[in-house]
Structure formats: structure tokens, C-alpha cells
C-alpha positions in Angstrom: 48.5 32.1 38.3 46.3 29.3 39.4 43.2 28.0 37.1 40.2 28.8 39.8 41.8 32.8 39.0 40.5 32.1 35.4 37.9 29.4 34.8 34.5 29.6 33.8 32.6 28.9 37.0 29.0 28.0 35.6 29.5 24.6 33.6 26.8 23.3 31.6 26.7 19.5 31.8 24.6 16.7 29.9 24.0 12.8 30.4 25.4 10.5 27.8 21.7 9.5 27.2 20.6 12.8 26.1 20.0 13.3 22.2 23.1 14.9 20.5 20.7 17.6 18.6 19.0 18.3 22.1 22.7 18.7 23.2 23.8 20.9 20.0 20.4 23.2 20.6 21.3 23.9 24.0 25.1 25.0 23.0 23.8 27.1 20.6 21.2 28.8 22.5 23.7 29.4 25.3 26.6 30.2 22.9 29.3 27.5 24.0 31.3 25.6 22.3 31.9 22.6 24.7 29.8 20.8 27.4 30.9 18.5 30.1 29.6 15.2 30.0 28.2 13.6 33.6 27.4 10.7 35.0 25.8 11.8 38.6 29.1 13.8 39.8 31.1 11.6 37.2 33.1 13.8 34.5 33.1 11.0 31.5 33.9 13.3 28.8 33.3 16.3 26.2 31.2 17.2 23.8 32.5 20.1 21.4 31.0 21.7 18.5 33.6 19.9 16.3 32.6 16.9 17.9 28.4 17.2 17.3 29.7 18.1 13.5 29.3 22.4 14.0 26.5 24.0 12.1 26.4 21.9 9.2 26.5 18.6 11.0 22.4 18.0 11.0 23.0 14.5 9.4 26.0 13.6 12.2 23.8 14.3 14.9 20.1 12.8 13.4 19.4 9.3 16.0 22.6 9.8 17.8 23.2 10.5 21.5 26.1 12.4 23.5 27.6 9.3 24.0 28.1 8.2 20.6 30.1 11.7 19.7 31.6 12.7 22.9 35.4 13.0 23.3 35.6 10.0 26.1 38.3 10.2 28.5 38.4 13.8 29.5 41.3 15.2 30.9 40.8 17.1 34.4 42.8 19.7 36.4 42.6 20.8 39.9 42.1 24.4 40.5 45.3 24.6 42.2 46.9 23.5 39.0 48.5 26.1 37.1 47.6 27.7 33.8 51.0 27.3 32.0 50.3 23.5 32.7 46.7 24.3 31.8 48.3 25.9 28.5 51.1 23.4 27.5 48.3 20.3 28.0 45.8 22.3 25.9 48.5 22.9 23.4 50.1 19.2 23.7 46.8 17.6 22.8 45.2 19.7 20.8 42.0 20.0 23.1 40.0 23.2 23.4 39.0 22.9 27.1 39.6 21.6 30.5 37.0 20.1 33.3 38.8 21.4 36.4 37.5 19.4 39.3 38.1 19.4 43.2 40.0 16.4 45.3 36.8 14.7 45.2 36.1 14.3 41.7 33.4 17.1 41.4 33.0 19.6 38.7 34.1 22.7 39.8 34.4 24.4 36.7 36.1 24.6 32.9 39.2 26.2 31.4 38.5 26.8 27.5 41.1 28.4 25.1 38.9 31.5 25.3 39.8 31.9 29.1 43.2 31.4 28.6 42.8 34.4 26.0 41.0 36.4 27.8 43.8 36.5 30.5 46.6 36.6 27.7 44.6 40.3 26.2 44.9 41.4 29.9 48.3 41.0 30.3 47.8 39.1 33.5 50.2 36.2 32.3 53.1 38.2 33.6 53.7 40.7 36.8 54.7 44.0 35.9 58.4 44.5 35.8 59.7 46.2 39.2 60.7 49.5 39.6 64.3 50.4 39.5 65.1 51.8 42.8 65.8 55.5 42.2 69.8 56.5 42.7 70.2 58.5 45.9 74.0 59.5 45.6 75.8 60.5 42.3 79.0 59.5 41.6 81.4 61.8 39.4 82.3 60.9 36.3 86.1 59.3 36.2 88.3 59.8 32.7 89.3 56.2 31.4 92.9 56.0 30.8 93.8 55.2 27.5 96.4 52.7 26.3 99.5 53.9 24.2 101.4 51.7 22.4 101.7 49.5 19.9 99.1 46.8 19.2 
């Protein structure tokens, strides 16, 4: 399965200029845990809950921008890229999403751990087993000879 099957579509991005409680309101009030970071069509990082210090992190985020508290660096996938790859990256860095942009750079979309999921509680990680093709001659049963003797 590829990731453009299962990524969120409609990213919400922020500059690096913008004021890391501004940033932490706007998660909240849209009920995300991660926004891509921008720079025109330039993915420069994350910001995560964990990162703008969660509910309790008032005093992290007081006088600070994006940029001080983003996760630089951001690691990108193209939507042709799978989402075991997806998966074992997520897993292998211990990141809770993925910018997934085109050939171009742009940001297309996001794969979070929540997407990934999602798919897992639908059972779409797998294709269903085949069928067994149904017998259409029987065979009569044949006695096994047994052995005599001495072992």
C-alpha cells in the first residue's frame, strides 16, 4: 500500500517567524498534534505538541517562535513510497509523523502514527487470504500398508 492511500491530505503549515503560543493555539483549536513548518513551498521542519511543551508547557512557549522549538530537518516521503517504509522510519526514529511531498519539493500531505493506525484497525495492512479452489474430483481413500517386523 502506497502513502497517498493513507495520508492526511489537508496539512496545516506555519512560518518559523510565527509565535510558538500562536502556533500551540492553532493545534489545539484544530485538534493536531503536529504542524509542518514552511518556508514559501520549503518543508524546514516540525513542530509537535511534545515539542511546544503539551498543555503544561505555557512557560516553554512564553517569547519564543516556531523556529526556536521546531524539530529542524524533517524527514520527507514521496507518495509513491510505501507505508512499511513509512512504518519502519517512524519506528527507527522515534518520530510521530511524516511531510510526504511531490518530485518537486511541495507539500502534498502528512502521514502521522494515527494514519498508520487507522489503516492497521481496518485490516487494510494485509490482502485477504485467497480462496482455496474448491475440489472437483474425489479420490478414494487407499489403506496404508503397514510394516511388520522387527524394529
Amino acid at each position: 500500500m502506497r502513502l497517498n492511500e493513507v495520508m492526511t491530505e489537508g496539512v496545516q503549515t506555519v512560518a518559523p517567524t510565527m509565535a510558538a503560543s500562536d502556533a500551540w493555539e492553532l493545534m489545539r483549536r484544530k485538534q493536531i498534534h503536529h504542524v509542518v513548518v514552511t518556508r514559501g513551498s520549503d518543508v524546514i521542519g516540525i513542530l509537535s505538541d511534545r515539542d511546544a511543551g503539551s498543555r503544561a508547557g505555557a512557560g516553554v512557549r512564553s517569547g519564543r517562535t516556531v523556529a526556536e522549538l521546531m524539530t529542524s530537518h524533517a524527514v520527507t516521503l514521496s507518495p509513491e513510497d510505501t507505508v512499511r517504509k513509512a512504518a519502519n522510519l517512524m519506528r527507527g526514529r522515534t518520530i510521530g509523523c511524516l511531510p510526504v511531498t511531490d518530485k518537486r519539493g511541495r507539500l502534498v500531505g502528512i502521514v502521522t502514527v494515527s494514519d498508520l493506525l487507522d489503516l492497521l484497525g481496518k485490516g487494510g495492512d494485509r490482502q485477504a487470504k485467497p480462496q482455496r479452489p474448491s475440489a472437483t474430483h474425489r479420490v478414494p481413500h487407499r489403506k496404508r500398508h503397514r510394516a511388520y517386523g522387527a524394529w
